[in-house]
CHARMM-style PDB file with segment names, atoms N, HN, CA, C and O in Angstrom:
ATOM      1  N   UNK     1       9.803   6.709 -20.993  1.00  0.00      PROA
ATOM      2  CA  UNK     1       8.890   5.576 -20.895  1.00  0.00      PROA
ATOM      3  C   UNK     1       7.463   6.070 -21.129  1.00  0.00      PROA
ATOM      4  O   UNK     1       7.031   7.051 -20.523  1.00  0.00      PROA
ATOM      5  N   UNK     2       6.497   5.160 -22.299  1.00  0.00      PROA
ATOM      6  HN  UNK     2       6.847   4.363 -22.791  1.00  0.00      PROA
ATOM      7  CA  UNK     2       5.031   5.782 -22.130  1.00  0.00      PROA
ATOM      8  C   UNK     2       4.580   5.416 -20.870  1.00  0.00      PROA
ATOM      9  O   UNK     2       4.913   4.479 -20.144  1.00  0.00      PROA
ATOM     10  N   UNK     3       3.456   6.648 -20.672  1.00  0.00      PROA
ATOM     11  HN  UNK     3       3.186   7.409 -21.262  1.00  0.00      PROA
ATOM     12  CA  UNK     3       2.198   6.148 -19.762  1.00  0.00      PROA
ATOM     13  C   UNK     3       1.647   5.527 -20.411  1.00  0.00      PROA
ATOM     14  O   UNK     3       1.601   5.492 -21.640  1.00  0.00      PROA
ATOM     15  N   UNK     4       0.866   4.616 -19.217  1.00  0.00      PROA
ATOM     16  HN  UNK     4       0.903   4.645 -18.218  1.00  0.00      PROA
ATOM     17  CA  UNK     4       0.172   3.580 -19.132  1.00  0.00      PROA
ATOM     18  C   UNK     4      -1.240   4.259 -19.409  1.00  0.00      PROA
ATOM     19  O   UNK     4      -1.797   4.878 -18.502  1.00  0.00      PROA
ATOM     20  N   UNK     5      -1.786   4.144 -20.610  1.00  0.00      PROA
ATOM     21  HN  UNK     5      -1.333   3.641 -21.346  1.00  0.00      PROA
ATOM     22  CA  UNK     5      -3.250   4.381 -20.897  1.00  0.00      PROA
ATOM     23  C   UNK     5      -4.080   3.364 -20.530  1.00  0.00      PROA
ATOM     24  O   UNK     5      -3.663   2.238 -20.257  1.00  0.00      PROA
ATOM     25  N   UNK     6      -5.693   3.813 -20.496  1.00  0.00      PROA
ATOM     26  HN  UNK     6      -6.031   4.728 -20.718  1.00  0.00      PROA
ATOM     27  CA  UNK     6      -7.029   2.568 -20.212  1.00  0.00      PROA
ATOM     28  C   UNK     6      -6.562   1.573 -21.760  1.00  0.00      PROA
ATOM     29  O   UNK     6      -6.374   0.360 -21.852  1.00  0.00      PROA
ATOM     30  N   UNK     7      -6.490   2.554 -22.731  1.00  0.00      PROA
ATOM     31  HN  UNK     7      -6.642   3.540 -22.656  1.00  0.00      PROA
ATOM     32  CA  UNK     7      -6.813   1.836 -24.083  1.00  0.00      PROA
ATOM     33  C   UNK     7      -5.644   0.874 -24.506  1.00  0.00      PROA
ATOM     34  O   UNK     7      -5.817   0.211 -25.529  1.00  0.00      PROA
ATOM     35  N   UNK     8      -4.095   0.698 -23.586  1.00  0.00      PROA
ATOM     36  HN  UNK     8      -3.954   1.237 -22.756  1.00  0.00      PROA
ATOM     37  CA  UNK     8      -3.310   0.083 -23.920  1.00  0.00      PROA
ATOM     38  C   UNK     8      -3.015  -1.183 -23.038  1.00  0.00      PROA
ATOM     39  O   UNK     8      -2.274  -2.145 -23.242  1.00  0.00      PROA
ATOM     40  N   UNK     9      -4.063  -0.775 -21.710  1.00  0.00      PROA
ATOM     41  HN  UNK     9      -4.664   0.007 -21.545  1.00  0.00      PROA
ATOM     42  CA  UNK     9      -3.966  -1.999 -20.642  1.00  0.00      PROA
ATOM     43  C   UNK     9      -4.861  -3.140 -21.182  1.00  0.00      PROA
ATOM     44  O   UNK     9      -5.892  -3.181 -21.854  1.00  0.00      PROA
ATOM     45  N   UNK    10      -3.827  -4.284 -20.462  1.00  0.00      PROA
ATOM     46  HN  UNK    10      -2.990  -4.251 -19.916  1.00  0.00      PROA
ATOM     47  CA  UNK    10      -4.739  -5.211 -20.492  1.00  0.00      PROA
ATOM     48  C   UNK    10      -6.208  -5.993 -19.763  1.00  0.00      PROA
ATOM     49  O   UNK    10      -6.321  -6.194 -18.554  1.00  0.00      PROA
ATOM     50  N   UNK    11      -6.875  -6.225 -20.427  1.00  0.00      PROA
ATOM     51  HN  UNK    11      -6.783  -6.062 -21.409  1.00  0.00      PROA
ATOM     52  CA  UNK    11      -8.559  -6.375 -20.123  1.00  0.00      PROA
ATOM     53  C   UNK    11      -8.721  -8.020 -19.649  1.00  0.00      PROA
ATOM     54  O   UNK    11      -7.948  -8.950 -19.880  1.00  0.00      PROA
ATOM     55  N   UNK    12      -9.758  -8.022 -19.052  1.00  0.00      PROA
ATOM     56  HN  UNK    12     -10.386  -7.267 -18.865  1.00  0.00      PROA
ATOM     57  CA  UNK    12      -9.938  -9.739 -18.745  1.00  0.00      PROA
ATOM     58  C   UNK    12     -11.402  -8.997 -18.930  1.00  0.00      PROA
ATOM     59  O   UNK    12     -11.825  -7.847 -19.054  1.00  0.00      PROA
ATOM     60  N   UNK    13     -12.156 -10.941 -18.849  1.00  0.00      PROA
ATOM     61  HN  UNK    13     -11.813 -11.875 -18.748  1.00  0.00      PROA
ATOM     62  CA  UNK    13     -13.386 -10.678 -18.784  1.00  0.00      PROA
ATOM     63  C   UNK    13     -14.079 -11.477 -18.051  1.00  0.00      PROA
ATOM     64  O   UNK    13     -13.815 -12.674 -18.169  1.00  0.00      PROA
ATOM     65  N   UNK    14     -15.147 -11.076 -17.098  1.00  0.00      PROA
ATOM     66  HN  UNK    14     -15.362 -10.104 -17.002  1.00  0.00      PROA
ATOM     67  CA  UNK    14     -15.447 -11.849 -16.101  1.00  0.00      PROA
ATOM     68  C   UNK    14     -16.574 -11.880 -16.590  1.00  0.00      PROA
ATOM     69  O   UNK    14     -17.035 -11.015 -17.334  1.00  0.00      PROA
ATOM     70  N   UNK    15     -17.409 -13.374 -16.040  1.00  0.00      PROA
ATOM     71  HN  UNK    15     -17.034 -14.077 -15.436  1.00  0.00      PROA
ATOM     72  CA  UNK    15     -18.939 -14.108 -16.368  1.00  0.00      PROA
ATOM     73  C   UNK    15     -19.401 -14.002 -14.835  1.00  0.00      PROA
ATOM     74  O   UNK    15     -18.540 -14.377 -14.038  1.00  0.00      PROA
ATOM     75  N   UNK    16     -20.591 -13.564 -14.293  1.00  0.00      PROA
ATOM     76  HN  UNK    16     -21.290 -13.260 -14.940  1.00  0.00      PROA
ATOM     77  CA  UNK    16     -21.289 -13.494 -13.187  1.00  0.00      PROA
ATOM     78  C   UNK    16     -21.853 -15.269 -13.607  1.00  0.00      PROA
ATOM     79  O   UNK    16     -22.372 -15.427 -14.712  1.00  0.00      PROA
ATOM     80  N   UNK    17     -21.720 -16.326 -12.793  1.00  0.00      PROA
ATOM     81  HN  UNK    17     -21.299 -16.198 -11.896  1.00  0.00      PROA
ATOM     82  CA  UNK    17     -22.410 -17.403 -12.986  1.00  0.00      PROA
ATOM     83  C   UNK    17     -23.138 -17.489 -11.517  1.00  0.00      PROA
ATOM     84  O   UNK    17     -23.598 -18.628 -11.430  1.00  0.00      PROA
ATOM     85  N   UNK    18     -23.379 -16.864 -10.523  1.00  0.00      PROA
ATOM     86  HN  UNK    18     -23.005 -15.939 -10.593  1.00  0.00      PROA
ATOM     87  CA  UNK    18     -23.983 -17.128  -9.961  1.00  0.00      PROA
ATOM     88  C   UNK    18     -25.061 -16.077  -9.120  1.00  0.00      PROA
ATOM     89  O   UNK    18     -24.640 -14.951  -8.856  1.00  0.00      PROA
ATOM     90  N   UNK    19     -26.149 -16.375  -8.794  1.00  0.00      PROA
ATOM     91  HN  UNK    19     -26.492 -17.290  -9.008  1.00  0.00      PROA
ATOM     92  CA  UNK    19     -26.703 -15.134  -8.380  1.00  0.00      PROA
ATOM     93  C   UNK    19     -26.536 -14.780  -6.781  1.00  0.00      PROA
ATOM     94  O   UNK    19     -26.349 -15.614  -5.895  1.00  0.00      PROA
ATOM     95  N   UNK    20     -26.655 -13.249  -6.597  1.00  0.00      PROA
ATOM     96  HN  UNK    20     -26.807 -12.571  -7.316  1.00  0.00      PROA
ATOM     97  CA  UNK    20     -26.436 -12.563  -5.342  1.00  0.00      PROA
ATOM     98  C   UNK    20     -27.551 -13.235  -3.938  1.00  0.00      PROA
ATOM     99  O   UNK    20     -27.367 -13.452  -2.740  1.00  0.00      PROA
ATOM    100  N   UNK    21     -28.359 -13.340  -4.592  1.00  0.00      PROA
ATOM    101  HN  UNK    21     -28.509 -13.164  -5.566  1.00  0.00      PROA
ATOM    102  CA  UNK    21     -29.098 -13.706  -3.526  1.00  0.00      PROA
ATOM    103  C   UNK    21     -28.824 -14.987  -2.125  1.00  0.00      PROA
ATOM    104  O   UNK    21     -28.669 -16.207  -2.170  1.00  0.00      PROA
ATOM    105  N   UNK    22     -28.857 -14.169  -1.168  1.00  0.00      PROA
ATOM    106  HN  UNK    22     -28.983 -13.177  -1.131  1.00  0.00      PROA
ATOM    107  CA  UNK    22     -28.171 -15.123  -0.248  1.00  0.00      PROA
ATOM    108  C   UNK    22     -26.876 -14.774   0.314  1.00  0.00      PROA
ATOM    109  O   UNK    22     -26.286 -15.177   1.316  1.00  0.00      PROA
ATOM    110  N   UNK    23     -26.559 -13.856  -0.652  1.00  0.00      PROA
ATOM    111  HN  UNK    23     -27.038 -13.528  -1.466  1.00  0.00      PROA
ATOM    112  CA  UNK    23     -24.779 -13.793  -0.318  1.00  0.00      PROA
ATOM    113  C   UNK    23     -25.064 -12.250   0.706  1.00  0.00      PROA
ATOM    114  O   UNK    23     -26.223 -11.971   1.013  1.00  0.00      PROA
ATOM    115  N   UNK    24     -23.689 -11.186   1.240  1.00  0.00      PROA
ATOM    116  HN  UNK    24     -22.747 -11.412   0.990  1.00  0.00      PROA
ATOM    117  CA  UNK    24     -24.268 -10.456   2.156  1.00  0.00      PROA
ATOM    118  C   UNK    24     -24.174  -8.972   0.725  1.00  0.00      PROA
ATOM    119  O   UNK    24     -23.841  -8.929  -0.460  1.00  0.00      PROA
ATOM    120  N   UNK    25     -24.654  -8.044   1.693  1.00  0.00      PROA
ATOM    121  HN  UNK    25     -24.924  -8.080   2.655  1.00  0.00      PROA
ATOM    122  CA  UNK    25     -25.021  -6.615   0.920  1.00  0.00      PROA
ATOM    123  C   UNK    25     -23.439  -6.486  -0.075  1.00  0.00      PROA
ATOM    124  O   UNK    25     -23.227  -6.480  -1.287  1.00  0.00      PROA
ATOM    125  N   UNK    26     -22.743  -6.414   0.871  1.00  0.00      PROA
ATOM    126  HN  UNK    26     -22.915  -6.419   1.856  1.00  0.00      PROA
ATOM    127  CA  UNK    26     -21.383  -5.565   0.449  1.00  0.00      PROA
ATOM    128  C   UNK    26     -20.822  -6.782  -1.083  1.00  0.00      PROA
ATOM    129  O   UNK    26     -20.411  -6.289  -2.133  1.00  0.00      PROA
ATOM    130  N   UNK    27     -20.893  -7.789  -0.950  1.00  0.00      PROA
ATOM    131  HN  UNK    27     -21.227  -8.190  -0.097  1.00  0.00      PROA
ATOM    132  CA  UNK    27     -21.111  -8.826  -1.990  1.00  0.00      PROA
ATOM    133  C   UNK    27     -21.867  -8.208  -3.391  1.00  0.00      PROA
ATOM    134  O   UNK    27     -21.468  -8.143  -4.554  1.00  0.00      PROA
ATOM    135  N   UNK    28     -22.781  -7.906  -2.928  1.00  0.00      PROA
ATOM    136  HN  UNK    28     -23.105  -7.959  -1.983  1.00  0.00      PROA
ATOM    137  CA  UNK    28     -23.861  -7.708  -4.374  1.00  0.00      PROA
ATOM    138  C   UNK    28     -23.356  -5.808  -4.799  1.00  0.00      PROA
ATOM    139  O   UNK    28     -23.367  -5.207  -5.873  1.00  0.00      PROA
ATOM    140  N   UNK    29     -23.009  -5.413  -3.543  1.00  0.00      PROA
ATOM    141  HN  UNK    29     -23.001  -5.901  -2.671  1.00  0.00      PROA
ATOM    142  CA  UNK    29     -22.437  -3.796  -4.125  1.00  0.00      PROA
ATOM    143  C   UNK    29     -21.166  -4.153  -5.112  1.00  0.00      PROA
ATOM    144  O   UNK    29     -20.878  -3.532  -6.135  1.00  0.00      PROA
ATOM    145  N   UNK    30     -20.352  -5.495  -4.479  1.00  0.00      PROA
ATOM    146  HN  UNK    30     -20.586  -6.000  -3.648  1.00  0.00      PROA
ATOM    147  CA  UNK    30     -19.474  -5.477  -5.578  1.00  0.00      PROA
ATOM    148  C   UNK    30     -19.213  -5.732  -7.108  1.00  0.00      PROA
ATOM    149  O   UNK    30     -18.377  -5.386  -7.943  1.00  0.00      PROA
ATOM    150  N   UNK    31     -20.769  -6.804  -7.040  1.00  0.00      PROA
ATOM    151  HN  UNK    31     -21.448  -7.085  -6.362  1.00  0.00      PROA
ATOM    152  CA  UNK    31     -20.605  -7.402  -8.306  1.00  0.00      PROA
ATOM    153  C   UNK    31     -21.887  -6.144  -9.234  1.00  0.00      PROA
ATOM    154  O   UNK    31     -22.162  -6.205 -10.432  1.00  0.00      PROA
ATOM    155  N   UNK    32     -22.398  -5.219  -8.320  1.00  0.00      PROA
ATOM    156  HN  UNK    32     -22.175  -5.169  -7.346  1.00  0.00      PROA
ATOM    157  CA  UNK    32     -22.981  -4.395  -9.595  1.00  0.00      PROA
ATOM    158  C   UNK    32     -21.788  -3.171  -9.629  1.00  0.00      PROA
ATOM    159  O   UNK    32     -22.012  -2.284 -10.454  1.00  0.00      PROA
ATOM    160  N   UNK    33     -20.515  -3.033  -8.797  1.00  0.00      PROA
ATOM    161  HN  UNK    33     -20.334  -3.754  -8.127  1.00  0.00      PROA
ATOM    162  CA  UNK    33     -20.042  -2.054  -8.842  1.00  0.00      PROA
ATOM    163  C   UNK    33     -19.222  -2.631 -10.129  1.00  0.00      PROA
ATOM    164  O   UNK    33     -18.793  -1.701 -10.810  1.00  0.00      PROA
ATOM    165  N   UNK    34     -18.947  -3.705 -10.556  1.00  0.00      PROA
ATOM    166  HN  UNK    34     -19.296  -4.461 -10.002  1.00  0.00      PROA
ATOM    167  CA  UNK    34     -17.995  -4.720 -11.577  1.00  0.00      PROA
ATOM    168  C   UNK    34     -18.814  -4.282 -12.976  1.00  0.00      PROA
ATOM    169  O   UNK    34     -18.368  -4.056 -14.101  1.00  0.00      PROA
ATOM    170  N   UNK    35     -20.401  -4.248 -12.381  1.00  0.00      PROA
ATOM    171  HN  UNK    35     -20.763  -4.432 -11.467  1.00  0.00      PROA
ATOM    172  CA  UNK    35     -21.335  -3.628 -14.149  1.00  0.00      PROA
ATOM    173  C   UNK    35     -21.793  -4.872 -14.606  1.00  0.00      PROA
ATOM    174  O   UNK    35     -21.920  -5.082 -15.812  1.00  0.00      PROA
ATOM    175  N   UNK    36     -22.112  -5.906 -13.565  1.00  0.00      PROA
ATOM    176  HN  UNK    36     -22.008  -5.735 -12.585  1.00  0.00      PROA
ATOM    177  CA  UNK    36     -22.944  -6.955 -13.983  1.00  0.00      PROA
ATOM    178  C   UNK    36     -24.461  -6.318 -14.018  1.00  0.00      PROA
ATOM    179  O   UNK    36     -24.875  -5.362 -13.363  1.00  0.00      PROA
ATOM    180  N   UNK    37     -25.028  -6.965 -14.783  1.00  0.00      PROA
ATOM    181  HN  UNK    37     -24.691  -7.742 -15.315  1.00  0.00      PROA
ATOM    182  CA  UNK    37     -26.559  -6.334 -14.910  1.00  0.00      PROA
ATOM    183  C   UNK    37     -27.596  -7.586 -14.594  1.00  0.00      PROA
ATOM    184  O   UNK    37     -28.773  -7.365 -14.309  1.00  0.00      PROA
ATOM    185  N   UNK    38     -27.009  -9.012 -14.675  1.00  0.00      PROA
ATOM    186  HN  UNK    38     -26.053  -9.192 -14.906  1.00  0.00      PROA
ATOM    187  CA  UNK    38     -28.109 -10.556 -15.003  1.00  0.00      PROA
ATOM    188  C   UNK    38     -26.570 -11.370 -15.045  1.00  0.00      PROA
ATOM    189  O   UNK    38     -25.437 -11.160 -15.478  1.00  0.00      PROA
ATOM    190  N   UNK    39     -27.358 -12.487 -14.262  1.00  0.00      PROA
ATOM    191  HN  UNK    39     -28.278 -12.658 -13.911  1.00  0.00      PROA
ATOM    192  CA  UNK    39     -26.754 -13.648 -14.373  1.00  0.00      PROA
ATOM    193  C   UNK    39     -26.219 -14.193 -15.700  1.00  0.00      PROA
ATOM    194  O   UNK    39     -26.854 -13.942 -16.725  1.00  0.00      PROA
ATOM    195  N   UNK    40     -25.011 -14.977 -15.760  1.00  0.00      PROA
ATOM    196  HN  UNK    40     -24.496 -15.181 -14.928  1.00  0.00      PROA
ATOM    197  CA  UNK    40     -24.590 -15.205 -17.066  1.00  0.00      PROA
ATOM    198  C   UNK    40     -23.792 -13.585 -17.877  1.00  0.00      PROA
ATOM    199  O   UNK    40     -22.916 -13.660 -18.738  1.00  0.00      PROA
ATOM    200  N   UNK    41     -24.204 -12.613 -17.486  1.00  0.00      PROA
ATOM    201  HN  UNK    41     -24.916 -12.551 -16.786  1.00  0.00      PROA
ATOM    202  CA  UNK    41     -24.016 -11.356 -18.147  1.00  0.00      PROA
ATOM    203  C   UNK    41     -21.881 -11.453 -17.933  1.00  0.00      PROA
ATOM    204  O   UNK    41     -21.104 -11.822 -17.053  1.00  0.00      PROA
ATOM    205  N   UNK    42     -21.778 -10.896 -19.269  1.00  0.00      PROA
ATOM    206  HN  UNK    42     -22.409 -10.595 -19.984  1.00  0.00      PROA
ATOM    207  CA  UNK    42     -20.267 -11.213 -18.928  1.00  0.00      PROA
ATOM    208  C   UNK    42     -19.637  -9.603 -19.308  1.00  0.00      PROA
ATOM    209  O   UNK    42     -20.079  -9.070 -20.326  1.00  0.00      PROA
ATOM    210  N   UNK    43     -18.756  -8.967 -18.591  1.00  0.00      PROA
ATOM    211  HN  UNK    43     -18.397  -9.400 -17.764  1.00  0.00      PROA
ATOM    212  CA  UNK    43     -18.025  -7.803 -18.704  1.00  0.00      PROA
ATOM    213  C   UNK    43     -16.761  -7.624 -18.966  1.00  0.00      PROA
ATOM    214  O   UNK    43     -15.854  -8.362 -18.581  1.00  0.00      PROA
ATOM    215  N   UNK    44     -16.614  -6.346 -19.828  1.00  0.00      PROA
ATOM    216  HN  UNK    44     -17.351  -5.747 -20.140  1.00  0.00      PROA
ATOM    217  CA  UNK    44     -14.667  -6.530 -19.971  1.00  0.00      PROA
ATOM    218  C   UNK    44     -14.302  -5.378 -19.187  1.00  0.00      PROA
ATOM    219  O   UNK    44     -14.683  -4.212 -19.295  1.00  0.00      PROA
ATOM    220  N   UNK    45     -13.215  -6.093 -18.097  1.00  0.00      PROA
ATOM    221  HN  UNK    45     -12.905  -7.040 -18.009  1.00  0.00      PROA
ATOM    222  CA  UNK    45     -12.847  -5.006 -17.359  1.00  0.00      PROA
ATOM    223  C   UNK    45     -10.919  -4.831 -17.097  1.00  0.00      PROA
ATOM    224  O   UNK    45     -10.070  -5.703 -17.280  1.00  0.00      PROA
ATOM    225  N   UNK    46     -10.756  -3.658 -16.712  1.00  0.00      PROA
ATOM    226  HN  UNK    46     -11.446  -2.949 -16.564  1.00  0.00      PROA
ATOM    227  CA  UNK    46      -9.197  -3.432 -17.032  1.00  0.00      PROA
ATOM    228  C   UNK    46      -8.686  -4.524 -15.999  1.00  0.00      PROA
ATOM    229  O   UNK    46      -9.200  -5.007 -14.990  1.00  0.00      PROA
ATOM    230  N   UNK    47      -7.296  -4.754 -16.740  1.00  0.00      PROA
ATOM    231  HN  UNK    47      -6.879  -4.362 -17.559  1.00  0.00      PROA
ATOM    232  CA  UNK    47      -6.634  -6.008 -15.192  1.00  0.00      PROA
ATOM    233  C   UNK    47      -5.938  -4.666 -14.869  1.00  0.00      PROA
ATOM    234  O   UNK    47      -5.054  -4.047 -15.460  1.00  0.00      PROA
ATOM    235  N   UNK    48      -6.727  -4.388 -13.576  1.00  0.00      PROA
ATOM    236  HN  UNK    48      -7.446  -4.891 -13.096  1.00  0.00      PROA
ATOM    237  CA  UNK    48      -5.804  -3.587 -12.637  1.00  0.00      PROA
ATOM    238  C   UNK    48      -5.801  -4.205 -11.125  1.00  0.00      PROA
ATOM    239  O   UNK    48      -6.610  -5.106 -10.902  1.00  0.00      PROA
ATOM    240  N   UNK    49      -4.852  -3.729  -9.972  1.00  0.00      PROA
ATOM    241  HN  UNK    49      -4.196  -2.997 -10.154  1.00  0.00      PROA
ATOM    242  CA  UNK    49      -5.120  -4.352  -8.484  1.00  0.00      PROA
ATOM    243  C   UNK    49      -6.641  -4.217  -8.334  1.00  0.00      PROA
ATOM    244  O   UNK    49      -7.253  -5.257  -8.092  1.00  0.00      PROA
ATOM    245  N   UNK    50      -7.247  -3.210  -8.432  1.00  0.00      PROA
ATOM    246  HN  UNK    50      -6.750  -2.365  -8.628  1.00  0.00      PROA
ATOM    247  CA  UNK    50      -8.363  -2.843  -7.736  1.00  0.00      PROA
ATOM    248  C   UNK    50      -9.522  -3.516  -8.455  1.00  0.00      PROA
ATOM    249  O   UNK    50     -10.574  -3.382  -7.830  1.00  0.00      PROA
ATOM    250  N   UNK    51      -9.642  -4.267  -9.695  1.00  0.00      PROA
ATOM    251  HN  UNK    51      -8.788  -4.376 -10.202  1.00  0.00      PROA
ATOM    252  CA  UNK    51     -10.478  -5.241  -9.931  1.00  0.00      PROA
ATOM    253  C   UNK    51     -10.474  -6.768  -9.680  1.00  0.00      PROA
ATOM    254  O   UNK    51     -11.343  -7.631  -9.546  1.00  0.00      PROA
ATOM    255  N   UNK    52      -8.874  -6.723  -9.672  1.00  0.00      PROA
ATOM    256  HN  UNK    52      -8.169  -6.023  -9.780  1.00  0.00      PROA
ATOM    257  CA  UNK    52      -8.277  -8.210  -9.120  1.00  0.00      PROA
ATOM    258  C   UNK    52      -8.929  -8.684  -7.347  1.00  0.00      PROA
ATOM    259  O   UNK    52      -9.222  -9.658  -6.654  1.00  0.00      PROA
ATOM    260  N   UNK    53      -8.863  -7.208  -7.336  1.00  0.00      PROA
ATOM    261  HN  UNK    53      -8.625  -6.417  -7.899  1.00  0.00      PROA
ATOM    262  CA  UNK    53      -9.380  -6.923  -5.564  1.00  0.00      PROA
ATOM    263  C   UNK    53     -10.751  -7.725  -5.447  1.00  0.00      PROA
ATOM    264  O   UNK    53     -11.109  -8.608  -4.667  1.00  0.00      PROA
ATOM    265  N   UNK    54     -11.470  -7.002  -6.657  1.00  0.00      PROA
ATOM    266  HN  UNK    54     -11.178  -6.285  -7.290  1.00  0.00      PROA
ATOM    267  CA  UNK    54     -12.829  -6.878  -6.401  1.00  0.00      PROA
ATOM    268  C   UNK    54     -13.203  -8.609  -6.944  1.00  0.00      PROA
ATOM    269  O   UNK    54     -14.116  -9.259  -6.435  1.00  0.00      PROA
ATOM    270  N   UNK    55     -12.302  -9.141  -8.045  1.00  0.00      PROA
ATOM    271  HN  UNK    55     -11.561  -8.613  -8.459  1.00  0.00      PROA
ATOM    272  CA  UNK    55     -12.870 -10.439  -8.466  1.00  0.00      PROA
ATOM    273  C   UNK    55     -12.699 -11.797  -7.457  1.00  0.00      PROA
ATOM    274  O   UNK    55     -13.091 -12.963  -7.504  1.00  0.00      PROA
ATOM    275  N   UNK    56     -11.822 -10.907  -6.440  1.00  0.00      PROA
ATOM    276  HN  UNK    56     -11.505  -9.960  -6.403  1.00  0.00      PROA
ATOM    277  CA  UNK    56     -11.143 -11.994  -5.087  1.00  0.00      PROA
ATOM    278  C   UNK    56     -12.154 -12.107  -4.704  1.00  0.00      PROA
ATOM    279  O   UNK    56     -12.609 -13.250  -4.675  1.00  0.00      PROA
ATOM    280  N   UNK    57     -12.970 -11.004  -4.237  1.00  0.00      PROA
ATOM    281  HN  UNK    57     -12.601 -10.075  -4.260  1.00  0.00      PROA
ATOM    282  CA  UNK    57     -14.328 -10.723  -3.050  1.00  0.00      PROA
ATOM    283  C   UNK    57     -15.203 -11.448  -3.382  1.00  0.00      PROA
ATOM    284  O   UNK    57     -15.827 -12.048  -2.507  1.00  0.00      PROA
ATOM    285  N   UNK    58     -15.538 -11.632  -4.817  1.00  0.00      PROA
ATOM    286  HN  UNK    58     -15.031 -11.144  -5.528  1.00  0.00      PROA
ATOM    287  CA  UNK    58     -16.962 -12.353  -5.479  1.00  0.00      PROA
ATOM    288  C   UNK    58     -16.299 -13.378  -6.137  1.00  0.00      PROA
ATOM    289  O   UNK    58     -16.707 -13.526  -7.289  1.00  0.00      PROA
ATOM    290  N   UNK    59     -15.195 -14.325  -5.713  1.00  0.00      PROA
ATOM    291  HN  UNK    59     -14.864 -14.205  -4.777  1.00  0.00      PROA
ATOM    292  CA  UNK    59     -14.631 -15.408  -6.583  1.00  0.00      PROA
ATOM    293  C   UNK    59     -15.488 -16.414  -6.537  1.00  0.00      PROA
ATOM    294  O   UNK    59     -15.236 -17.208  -7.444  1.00  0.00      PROA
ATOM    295  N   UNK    60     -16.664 -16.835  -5.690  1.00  0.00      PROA
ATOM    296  HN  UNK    60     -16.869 -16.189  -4.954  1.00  0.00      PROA
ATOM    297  CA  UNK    60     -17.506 -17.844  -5.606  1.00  0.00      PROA
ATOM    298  C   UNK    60     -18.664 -17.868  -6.440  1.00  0.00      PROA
ATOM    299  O   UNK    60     -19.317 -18.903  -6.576  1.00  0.00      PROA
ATOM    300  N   UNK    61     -19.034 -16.537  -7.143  1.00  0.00      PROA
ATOM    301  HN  UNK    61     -18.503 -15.697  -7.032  1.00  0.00      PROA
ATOM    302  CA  UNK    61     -19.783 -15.902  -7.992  1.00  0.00      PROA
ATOM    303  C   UNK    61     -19.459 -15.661  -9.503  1.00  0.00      PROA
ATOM    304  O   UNK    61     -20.482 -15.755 -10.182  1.00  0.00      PROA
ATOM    305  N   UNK    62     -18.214 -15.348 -10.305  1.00  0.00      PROA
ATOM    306  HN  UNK    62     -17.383 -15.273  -9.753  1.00  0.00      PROA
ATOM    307  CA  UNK    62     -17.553 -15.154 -11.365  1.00  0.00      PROA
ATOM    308  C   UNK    62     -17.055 -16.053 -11.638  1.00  0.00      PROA
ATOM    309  O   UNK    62     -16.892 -16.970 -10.834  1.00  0.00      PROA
ATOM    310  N   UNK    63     -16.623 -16.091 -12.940  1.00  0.00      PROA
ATOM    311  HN  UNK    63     -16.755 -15.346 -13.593  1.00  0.00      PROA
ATOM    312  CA  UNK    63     -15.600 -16.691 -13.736  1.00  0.00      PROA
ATOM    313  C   UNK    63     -14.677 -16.044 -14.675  1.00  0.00      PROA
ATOM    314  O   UNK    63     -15.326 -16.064 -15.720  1.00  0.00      PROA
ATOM    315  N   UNK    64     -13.481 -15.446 -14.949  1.00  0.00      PROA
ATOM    316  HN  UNK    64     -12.954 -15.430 -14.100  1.00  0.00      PROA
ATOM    317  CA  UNK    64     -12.379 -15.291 -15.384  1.00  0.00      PROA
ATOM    318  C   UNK    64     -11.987 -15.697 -16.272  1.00  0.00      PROA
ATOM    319  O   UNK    64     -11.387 -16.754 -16.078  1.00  0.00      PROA
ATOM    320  N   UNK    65     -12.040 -15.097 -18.088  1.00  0.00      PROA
ATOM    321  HN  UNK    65     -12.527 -14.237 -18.245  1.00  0.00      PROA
ATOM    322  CA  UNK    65     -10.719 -15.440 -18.519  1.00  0.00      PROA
ATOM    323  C   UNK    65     -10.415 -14.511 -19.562  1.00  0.00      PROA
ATOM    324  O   UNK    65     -11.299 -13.931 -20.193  1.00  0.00      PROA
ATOM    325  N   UNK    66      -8.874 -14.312 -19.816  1.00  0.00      PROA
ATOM    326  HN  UNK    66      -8.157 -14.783 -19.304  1.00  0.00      PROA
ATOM    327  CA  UNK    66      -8.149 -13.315 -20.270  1.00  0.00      PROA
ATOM    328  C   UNK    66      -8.198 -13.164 -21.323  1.00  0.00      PROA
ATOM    329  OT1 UNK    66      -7.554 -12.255 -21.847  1.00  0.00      PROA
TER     330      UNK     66
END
């Protein structure tokens, strides 16, 4: 069976639509740990648990699609 490479997994891409301000610390560590830089700014990131994790935490903030 191959391993599972970065370059063969599948990617989603999340839109920051809303801004941090207001929300608590550990919130805004997540969405710059995600590599948002500005509102609207949209990123492609691997679908793995540990981003699924992270898009749960800031679901009131992002938008999602594959």
């Amino acid at each position: 069976m191959a391993k599972s490479t970065k370059k063969n997994r599948k990617r989603i891409k999340v839109k920051l639509v809303q801004s941090t301000i207001g929300f608590n610390k550990t919130q805004l560590a997540t969405v710059k740990g995600m590599g948002f830089r500005r509102l609207n700014h949209v990123v492609e990131l691997l679908d793995t648990p540990e981003t699924r994790g992270m898009i749960q935490k800031v679901r009131h903030l992002v938008t999602v699609s594959e």
